[in-house]
C-alpha positions as CSV (number, residue, x, y, z in Angstrom):
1,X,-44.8,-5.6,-9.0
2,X,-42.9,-2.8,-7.3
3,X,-39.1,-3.0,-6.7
4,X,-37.6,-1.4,-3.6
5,X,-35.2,1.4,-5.3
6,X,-32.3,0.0,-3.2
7,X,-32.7,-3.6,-4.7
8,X,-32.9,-2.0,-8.3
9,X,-29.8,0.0,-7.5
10,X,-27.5,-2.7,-6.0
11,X,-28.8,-4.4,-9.3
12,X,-27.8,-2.2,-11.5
13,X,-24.4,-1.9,-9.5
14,X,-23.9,-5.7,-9.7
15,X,-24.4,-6.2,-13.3
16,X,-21.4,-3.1,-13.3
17,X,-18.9,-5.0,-11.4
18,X,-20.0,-8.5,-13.0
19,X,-19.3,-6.7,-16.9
20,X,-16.7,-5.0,-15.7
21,X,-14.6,-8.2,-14.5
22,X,-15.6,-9.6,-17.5
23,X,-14.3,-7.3,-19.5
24,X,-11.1,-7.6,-17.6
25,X,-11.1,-4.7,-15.6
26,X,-8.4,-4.4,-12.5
27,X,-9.7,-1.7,-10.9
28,X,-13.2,-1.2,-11.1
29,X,-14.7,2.2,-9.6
30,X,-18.5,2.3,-9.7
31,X,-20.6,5.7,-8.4
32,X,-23.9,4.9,-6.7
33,X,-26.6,7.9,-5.5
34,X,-28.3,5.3,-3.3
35,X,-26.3,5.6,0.0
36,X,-27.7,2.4,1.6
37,X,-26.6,0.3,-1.2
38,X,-23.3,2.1,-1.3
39,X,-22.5,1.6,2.1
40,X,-23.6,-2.4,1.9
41,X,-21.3,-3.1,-0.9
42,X,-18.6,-1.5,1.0
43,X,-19.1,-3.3,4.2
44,X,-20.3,-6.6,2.1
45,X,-23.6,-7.2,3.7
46,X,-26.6,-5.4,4.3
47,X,-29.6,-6.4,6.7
48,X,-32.6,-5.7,4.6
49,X,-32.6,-9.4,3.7
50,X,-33.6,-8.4,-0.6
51,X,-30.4,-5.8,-0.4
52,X,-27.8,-8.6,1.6
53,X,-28.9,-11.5,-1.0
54,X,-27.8,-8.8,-4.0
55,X,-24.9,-7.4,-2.1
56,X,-23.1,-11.0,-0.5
57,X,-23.6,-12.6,-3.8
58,X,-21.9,-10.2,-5.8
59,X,-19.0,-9.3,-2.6
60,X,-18.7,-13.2,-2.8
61,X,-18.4,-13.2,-6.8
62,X,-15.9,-10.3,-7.0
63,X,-13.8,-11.4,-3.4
64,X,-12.9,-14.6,-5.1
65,X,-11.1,-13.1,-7.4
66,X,-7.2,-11.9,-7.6
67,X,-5.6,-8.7,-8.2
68,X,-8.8,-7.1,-8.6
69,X,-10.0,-3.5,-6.7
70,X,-13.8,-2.2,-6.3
71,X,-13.7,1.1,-5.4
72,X,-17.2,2.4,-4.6
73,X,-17.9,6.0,-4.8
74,X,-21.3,7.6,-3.2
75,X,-22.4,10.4,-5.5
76,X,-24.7,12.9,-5.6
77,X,-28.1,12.2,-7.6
78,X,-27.7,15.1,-9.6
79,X,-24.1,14.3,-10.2
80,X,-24.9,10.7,-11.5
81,X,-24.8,9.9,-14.9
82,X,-25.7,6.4,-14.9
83,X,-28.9,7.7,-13.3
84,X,-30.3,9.8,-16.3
85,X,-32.1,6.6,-18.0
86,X,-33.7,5.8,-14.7
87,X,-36.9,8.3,-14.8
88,X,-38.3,7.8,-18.2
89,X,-41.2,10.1,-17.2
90,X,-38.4,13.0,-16.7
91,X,-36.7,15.0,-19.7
92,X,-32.8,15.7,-18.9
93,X,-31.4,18.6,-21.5
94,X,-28.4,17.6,-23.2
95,X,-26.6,20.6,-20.6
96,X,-27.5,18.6,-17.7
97,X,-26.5,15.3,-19.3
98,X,-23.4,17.1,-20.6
99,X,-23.1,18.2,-16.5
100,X,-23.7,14.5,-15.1
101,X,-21.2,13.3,-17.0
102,X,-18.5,15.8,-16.2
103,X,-19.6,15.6,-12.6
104,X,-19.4,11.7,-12.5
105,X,-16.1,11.3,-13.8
106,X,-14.4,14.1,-11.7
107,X,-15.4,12.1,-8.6
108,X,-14.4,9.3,-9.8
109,X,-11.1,10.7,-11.2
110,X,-10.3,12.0,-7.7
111,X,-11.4,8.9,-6.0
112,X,-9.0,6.8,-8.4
113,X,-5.9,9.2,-7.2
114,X,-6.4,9.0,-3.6
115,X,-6.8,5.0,-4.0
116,X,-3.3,5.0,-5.8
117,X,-1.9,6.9,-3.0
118,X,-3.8,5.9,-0.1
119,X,-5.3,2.4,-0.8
120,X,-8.5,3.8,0.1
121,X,-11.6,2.4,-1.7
122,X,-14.9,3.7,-0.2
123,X,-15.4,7.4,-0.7
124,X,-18.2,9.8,0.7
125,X,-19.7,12.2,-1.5
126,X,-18.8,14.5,1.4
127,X,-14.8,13.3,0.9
128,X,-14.7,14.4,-2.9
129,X,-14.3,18.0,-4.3
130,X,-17.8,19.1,-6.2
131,X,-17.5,19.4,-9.7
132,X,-18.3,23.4,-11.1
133,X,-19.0,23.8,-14.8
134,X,-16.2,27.0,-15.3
135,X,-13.8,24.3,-14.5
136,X,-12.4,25.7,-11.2
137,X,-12.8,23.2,-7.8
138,X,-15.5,24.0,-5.1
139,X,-15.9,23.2,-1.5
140,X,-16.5,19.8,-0.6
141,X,-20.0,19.1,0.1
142,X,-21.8,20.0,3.4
């Protein structure tokens, strides 16, 4: 049996949020490359019936809770760390891995400032300076 990649995404992004809180996170930022499923968990609903069941149960879980803040951040693919044990059929070097990782958390670094100043907590990958390996700040994405 196939899963729809959006279904296994919002998944994946659920089981995030759901450690995160019970870790006893505040804030909890989470990057997703799957626009669809970024989009649904900002708005709360989704109406591809298999993404809305994933997305209202988990908006439900996390909204009844108090002083808590999900900040969702849409990211490149090739940014995305938590997407490198996704394609077991596909070998990542250690550089790119090493890149991913950098990439991810300078979004998500930038994201978390502008939420302290703005209050802002859904982010474009279009919104967020592109990381560059020599350190210095690009463009933001086209």
């Amino acid at each position: 049996m196939e899963i729809n990649i959006y279904v296994g995404e919002a998944t994946a992004v659920r089981i995030a949020i759901r450690f995160a809180i019970l870790a006893g996170a505040n804030v909890i930022i989470v990057a997703c490359d799957n626009q669809a499923v970024s989009r649904a968990f900002y708005k709360g609903y989704s109406r591809k019936v298999e993404l809305g069941g994933i997305i209202e149960e988990a908006r439900r879980e996390f909204d009844g809770l108090k002083n808590k803040v999900l900040i969702i951040v849409d990211i490149p693919t090739g940014e995305n760390f938590a997407d490198i044990d996704t394609r077991p059929n596909e070998e990542i070097s250690v550089a790119e891995k090493a890149f991913r990782s950098k990439a991810s958390a300078y979004r998500t670094a930038q994201a978390f400032e502008i939420w302290k100043k703005t209050g802002k907590t859904f982010f474009h990958r279009s919104e967020l300076l592109v990381f560059v390996e020599d350190g210095s700040e690009s463009e933001n994405e086209a």
